[in-house]
N, C-alpha and C positions, 0 to 999 in steps of 0.2 A: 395461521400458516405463516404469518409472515414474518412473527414473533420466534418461530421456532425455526425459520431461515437465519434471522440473526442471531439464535443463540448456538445455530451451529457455527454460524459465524464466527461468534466470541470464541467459541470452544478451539473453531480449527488456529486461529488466530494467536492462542494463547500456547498450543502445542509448537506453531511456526518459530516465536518469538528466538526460541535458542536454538531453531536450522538457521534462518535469515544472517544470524552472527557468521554461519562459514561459506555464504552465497557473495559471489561479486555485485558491485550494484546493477552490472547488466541483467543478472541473474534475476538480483530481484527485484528489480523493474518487470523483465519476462515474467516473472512469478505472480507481480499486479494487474499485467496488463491480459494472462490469461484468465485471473480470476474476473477478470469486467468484462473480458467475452463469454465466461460461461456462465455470468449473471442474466444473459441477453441484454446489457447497457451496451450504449453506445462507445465507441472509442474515440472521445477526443481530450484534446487537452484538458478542460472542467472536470470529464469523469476522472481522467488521472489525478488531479491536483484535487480533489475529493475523495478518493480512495485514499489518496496520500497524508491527508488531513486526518479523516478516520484512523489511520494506522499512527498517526503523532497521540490522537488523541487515548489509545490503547496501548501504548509504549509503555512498558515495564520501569524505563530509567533513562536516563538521559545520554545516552549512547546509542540506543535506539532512536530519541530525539532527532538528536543531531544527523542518525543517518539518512532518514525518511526526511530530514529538513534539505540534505545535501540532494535527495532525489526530487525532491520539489523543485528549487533551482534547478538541476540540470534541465528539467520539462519544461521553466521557465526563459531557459536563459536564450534562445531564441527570440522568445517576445522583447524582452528586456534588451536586447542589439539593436 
């Protein structure tokens, strides 16, 4: 079961990749932070910066890279003041 949660995962994942290109980052922040409420995970900073990480590590190209890397920092940069 659990295997076939992440492979829908990868699937829906892989369809997002070239929406996310025309969403704002507030957007797709909104768009991470509802998939981690309807996973039933908690919401704090680790979930996000672990969703965020998973989605570096599934990143087509380095454009995606970089933007997932920019929405880390912004979740960080709180801590980092």
């Amino acid at each position: 079961m659990r295997q076939q949660s992440n492979e829908s995962f990868l699937a829906k994942q892989n369809n997002s990749f070239s929406m996310i290109e025309n969403l704002s980052d507030d957007q797709l922040m909104g768009m991470l932070i509802v998939e981690l409420l309807e996973s039933g995970k908690s919401l704090n900073r680790k979930s996000i910066c672990a969703k965020l990480m998973n989605c570096i590590e599934l990143a087509e190209n380095d454009d995606q890279i970089k933007r997932y890397q920019d929405l880390m920092l912004m979740v960080l940069e709180r801590e980092l003041n």
